[in-house]
Structure formats: structure tokens, C-alpha cells
C-alpha positions in Angstrom: 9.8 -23.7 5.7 11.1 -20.9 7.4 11.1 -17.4 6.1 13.5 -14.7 7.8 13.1 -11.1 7.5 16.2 -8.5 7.9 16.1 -5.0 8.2 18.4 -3.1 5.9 18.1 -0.6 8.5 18.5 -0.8 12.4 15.5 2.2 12.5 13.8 0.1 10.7 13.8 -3.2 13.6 12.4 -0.9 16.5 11.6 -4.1 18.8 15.0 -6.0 17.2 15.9 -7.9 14.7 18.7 -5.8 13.0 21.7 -8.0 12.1 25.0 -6.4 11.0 26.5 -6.7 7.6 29.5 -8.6 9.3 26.9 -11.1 11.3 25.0 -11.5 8.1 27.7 -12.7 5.6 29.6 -14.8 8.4 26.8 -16.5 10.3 22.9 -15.8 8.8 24.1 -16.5 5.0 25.9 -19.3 5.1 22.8 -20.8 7.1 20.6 -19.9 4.3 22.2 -19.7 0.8 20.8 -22.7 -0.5 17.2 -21.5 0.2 15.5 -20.5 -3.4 13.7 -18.1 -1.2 15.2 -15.1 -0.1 14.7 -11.3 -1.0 15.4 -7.8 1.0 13.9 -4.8 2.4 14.5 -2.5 -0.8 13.9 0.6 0.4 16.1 1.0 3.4 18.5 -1.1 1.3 19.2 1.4 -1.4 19.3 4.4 1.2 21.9 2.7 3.7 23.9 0.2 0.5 23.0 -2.9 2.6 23.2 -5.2 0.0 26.4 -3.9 -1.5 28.2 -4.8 1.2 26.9 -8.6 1.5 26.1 -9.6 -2.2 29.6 -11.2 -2.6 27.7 -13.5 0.6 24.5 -14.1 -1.0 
């Protein structure tokens, strides 16, 4: 199994790992949408509408 993390929230990856909405939904997603585990950094989410904008992805 692998598990990746994303932060909602480039602040939030100080030593990297921020992916942009647009990477996410075209190239991260379609990698992992089959996986019954996934879930997202809530907090940074609902301050900066990550999710909003790659739900139609997901």
C-alpha cells in the first residue's frame, strides 16, 4: 500500500509536497481513484476551498 498525503495549503508543505488543484485532478487522481483509501487535510481545506475545486476529480 501506498498512502499519499497533500497539503490543502502550500504554507502548509514547508519542505514540499504542495500539488496544485490543476496537477491533482489531471495527473495525482486519476493515479489513485480506485484506492478505498483516501481522505484530506480538513483544516486548510475549508480555509483555502481545496476540495471544491477537485471533488468533480475524486
Amino acid at each position: 500500500m501506498i498512502f499519499l498525503g497533500v497539503p490543502a495549503k502550500r504554507s502548509a508543505a514547508s519542505s514540499g509536497g504542495y500539488i496544485p488543484k490543476g496537477v491533482l485532478t489531471s495527473r495525482v487522481l486519476p493515479a489513485v481513484k480506485g484506492s478505498p483509501m483516501y481522505g484530506w487535510d480538513r483544516y486548510n481545506d475549508r480555509l483555502n476551498q481545496y476540495s471544491s475545486a477537485v471533488k468533480g476529480s475524486v
